[in-house]
C-alpha positions in Angstrom: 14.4 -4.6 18.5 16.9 -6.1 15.7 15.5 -5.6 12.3 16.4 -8.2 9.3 15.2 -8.5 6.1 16.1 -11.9 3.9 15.4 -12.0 0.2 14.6 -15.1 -1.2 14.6 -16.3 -4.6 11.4 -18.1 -4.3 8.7 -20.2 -2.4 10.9 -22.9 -1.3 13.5 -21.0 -0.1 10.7 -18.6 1.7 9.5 -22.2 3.6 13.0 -22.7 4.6 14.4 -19.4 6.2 11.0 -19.2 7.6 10.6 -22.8 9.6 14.8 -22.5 9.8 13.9 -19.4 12.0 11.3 -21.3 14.6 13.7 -23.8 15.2 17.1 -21.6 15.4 15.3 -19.1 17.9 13.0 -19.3 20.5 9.6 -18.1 18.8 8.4 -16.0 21.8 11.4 -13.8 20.6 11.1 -13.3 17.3 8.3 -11.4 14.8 8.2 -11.6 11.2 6.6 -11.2 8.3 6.5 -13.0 4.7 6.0 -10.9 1.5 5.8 -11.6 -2.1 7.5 -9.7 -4.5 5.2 -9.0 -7.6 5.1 -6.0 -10.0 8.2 -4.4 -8.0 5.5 -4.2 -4.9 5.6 -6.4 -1.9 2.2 -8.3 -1.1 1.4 -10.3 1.4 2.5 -14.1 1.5 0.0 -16.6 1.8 1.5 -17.5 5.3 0.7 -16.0 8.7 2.8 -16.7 11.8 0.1 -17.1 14.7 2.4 -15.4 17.0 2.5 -12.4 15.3 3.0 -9.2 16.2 4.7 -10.5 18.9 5.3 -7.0 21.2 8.3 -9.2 23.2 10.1 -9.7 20.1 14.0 -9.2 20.1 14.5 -9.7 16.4 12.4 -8.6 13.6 12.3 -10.6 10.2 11.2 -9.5 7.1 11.0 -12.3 4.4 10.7 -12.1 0.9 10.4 -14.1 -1.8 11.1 -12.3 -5.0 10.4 -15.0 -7.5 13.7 -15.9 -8.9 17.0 -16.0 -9.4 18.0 -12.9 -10.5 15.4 -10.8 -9.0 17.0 -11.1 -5.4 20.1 -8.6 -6.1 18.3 -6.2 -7.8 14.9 -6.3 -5.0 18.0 -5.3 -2.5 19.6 -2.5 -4.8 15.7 -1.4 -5.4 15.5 -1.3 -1.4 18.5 -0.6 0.5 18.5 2.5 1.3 14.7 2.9 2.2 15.4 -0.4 4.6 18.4 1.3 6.2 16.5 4.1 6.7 13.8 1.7 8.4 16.2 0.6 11.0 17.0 -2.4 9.3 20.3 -4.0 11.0 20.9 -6.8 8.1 20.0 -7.5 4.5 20.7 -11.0 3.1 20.3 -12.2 0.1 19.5 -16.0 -0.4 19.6 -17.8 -4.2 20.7 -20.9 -6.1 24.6 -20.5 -6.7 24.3 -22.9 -9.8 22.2 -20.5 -11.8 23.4 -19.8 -15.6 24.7 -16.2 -14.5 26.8 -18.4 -12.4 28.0 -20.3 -14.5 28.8 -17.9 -17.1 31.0 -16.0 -14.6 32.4 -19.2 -13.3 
């Protein structure tokens, strides 16, 4: 099974990659799970996929929504190598581009 794990910058963006997800794949092959980031420990999400675990899955998603702009980069330095080590096959990273670190490097 393909592992991925997305980091979002927040609830919204959680919603999104999440129903983007259902509708991009067939959901008998997919399994994921939504976390929080909170205290530099992931929690549960309020949000449970019915399907899950899903033991036919082909791809694996973990989501996370690490509460803000500048919390995505550093929750995937923080994790990298344990998620690698995991079997993870992807890490994104998902955040507003027009943030005011943005714009002061623009």
């Amino acid at each position: 099974m393909k592992r991925i794990a997305i980091f979002t910058e927040g609830m919204t963006e959680r919603i999104f990659v999440r129903e983007c997800l259902l509708r991009l794949f067939d959901p008998s092959k997919i399994a994921f799970e939504c976390h929080e980031l909170l205290a530099h420990r992931l929690r549960p999400a309020r949000y449970v996929y019915p399907n899950a675990p899903n033991p036919q899955a082909e791809v694996f998603f973990m989501i996370v929504d690490c509460h803000g702009d500048e919390g995505v980069l550093s929750a995937i330095k923080e994790r990298e190598d344990n998620l690698v080590a995991k079997g993870y096959d992807a890490i994104l990273g998902l955040r507003d581009m027009y943030c005011e670190a943005y714009h002061k490097l623009a």
